[in-house]
N, C-alpha and C positions, 0 to 999 in steps of 0.2 A: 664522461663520454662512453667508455667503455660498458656503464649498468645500461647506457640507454640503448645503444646498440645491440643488448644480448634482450631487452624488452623488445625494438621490433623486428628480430629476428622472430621471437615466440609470437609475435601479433601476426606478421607474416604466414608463419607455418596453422594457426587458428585460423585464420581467412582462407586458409588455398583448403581446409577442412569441410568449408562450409559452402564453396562452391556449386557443387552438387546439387540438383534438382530436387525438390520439395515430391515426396513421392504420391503422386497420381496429380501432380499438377501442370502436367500438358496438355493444352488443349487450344484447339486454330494454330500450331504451329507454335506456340509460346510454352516459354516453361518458367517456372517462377524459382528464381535462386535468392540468395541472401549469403553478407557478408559484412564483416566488422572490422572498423578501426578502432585500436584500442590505445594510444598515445598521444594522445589531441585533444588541448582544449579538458585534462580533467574528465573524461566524461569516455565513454564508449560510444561510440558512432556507428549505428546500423545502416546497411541500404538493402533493402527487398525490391526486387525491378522481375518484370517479364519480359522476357528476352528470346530470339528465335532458337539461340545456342547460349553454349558457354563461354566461347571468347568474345560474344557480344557483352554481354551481362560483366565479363573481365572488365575489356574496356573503360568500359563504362565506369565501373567500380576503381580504376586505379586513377581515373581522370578528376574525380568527389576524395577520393585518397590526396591527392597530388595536392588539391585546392585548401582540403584543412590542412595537409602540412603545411603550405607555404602558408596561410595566416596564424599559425599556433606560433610558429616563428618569428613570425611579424608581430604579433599580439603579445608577443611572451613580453611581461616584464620581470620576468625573474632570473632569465637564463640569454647569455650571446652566443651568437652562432654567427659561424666565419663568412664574412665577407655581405653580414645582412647589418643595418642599422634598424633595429625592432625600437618596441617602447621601452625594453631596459636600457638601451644606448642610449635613446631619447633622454629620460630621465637621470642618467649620467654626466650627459653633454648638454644637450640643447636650453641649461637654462645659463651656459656660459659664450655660444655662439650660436648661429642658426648651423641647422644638420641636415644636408640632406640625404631624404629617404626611397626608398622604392617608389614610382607610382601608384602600387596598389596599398600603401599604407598609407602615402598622402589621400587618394581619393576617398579613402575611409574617413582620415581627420577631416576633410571636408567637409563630407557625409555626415560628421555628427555636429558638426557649427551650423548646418543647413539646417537641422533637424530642430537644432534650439530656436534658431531664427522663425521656423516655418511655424511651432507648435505653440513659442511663447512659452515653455512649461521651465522650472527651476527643480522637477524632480527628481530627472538624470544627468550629471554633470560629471563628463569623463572627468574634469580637472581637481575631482574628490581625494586626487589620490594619496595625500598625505592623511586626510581624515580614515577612508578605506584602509591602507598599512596597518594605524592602531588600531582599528575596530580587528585585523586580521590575527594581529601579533597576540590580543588579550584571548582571542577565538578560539586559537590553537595550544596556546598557553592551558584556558580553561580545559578544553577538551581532553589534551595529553594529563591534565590533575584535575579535575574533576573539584577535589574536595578544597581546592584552594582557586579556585576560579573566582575572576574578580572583571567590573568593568575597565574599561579606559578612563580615569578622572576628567572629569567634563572640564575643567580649565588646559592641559592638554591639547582636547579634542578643539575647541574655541581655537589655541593658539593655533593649530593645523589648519582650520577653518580658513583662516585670513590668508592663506595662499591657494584659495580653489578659486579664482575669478577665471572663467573662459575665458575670456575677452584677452588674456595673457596670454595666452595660445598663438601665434603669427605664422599665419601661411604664406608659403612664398612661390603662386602656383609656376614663374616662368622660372625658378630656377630648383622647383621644388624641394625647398629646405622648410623647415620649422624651427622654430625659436620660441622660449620661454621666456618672456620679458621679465617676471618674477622667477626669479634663480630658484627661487624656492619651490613652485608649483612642480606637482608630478599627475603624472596623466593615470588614469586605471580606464581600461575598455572592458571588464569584468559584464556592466550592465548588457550590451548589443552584441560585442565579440563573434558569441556561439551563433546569433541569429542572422545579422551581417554573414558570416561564413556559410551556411544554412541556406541563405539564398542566392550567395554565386555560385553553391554546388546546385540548387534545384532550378538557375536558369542554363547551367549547362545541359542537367540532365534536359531540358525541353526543349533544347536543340539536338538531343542525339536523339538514335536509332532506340532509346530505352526509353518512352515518355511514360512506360508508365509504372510508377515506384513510387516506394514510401519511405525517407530518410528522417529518423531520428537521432539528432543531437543533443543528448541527456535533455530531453520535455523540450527540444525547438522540434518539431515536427515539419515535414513538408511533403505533401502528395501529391504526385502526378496526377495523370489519367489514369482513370479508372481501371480498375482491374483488369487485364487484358484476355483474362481467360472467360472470367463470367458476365462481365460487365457491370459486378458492383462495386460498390464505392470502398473506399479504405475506412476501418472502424480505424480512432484513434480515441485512447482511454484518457479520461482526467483522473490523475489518483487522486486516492482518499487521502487526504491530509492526517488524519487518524489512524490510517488503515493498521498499524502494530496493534491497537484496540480494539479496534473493528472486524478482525479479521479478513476484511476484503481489502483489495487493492483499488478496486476502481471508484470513484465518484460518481462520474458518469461514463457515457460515451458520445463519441462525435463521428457522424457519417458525411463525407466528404469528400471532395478529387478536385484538385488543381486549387489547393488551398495551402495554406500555414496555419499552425495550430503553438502558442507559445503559452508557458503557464509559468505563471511566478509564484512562490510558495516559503513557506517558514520551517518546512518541515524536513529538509534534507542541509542544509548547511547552517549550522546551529550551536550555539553552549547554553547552557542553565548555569546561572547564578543563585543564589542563594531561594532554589526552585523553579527560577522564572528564566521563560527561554527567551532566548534574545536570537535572532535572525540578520543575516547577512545583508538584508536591506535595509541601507543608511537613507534617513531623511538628510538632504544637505539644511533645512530649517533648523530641527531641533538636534541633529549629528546624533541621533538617536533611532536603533532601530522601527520603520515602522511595524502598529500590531494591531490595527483594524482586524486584517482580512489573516485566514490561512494562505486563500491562493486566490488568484486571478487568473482568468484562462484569456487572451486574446487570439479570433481570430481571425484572418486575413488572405493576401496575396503577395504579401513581402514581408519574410520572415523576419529582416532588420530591423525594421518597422514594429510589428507585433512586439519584435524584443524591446524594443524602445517604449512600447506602449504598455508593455505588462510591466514594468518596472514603475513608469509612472504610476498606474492604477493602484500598486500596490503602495503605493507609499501614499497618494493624495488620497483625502477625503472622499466615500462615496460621492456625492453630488457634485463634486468638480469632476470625478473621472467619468464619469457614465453621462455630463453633458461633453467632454471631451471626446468622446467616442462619436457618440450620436453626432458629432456634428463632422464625421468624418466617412464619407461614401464606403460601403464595402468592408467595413469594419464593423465586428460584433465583439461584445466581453460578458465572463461570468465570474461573477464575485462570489464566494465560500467565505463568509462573516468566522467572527472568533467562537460565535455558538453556532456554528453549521447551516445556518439559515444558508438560504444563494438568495442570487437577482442577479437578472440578466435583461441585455436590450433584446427587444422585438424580435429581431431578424436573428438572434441566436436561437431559437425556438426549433428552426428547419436543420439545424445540425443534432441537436439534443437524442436519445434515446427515450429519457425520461420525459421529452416532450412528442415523443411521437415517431420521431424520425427513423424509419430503417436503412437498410444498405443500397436498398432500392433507389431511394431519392424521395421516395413517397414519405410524408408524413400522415400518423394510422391516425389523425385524430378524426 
């Protein structure tokens, strides 16, 4: 408790650093600030908002703070924390009684049985989480040795298998408990987590006095209204899957406001085996990384959602995910193949760079 406390003391003193107005960006009254969480969720958490002041933009910013802390918490299953029942608890207890938990953890576990019910898809299944554990254990194993990196033995990964059934999962909304009918199943929310969280910070923000921002939670993206000072739209980059090769960072780009932008990819959490990289995204089918695509970009108006959906995509077949999409109002995706080809639906075209699209809103074709 001690190392984490002397981290967000330093996260703390970087955010009241960066407070400060972005210089010559006042204009109607607005000034464009930017600040980081840097303890949540793995990942550094940006927010850029145009604000009349700086205790507005504060605000603002400790309200998106307050929100990933309480779910990193909630979400953590690695670590307790006093007086919260998170998914490490969970996984502790609840496959010996039901447990209950926060309402904003239960409404989550809802959220993701809803999700199954509503899509029909078998490609995200929080109840992976014994299979997830090994694929993490050999992950971090490879990475820390390198020269001695090895997979998970596929009869193993099989045995882990036979305790990922949802359906063991029991909610219990009037007394709000949970219970694991299989003692054995462990939950992992790794897939939605960041995007779920993502988007109860960017319906907060659209109820405050700051609508108009761009919060990035390591590639979940979420944009307000437009710029407040020029009135264009927020650029948000697709990296290069390659980019250490390439020398560029970007893919593409996407011009945007009042959207979500979530991209799933093989190229940041990763080991090589005897050459060959293997990626964090487990098929629950073959318990085996998918390696179709580099990246998938989905985007939307509900960051949980896109997280949910670029996870699918990434793992299912082209022609099952791009008729899963299209048959979904409001939603667009672009696929980045193993040899860099893409394909994307129709209506991704109006966000694209590479298809026309500026900050404007206008596409130059």
């Amino acid at each position: 408790m001690r190392r984490l406390s002397i981290r967000r003391w330093l996260a703390l003193a970087l955010v009241i650093l960066t407070l400060a107005p972005s210089a010559g960006a006042e204009s109607g009254g607005y000034h464009r600030y930017s600040a980081a969480i840097y303890d949540t969720f793995d990942t550094i958490v940006t927010l850029i908002g145009y604000a009349e002041d700086q205790s507005v933009f504060a605000r603002n910013f400790r309200g998106v703070s307050d929100l990933f802390t309480q779910y990193h918490r909630l979400f953590d299953g690695y670590n307790t924390y006093e007086g919260i029942e998170n998914l490490c608890t969970l996984n502790q207890k609840a496959g010996s009684a039901p447990v209950r938990v926060d309402p904003a953890l239960f409404d989550f576990l809802q959220w993701c049985l809803d999700l199954e019910a509503a899509y029909g898809t078998d490609q995200v299944n929080i109840a992976m989480g014994r299979v997830l554990q090994l694929w993490h254990r050999y992950r971090e194993a490879g990475i820390a040795s390198p020269a001695t990196a090895s997979l998970p033995p596929m009869d193993q990964l099989v045995l882990a298998s036979e305790h990922q059934n949802i359906a063991d999962v029991i909610l219990d909304a009037e007394n709000l408990t949970v219970y694991y009918a299989d003692p054995e199943l462990q939950l992992d929310f790794g897939a939605v987590a960041k995007g779920y969280t993502a988007q109860k910070a960017a319906e907060y923000l659209a109820q405050s006095d700051m609508p108009s921002y761009i919060l990035n939670a390591g590639g979940n993206v979420c944009a307000g209204s437009a710029k407040a000072d020029t009135g264009a739209l927020w650029g948000i980059g697709i990296q290069d899957p390659d980019g250490h090769e390439t020398g560029s960072d970007l893919f593409d780009t996407l011009f945007g406001a009042d959207l979500t932008v979530v991209t799933s990819g093989d190229y940041q959490r990763y080991y090589v085996v005897d050459g060959e990289r293997y990626a964090h995204l487990i098929s629950p089918e073959t318990l085996m990384p998918a390696a179709q695509f580099r990246a998938v970009t989905v985007v939307g108006d509900d960051s949980g959602l896109c997280d949910f959906l670029s996870t699918c995509l990434f793992i299912a077949d082209y022609d099952t995910g791009r008729a899963l999409v299209e048959a979904l109002p409001g939603v667009e995706a672009l696929w980045i193949f193993e040899d860099r080809s893409v394909e994307y639906t129709d209506g991704m075209a109006q966000y694209l760079k590479s298809a026309g699209a500026t900050n404007e809103g206008a596409p130059a074709w």
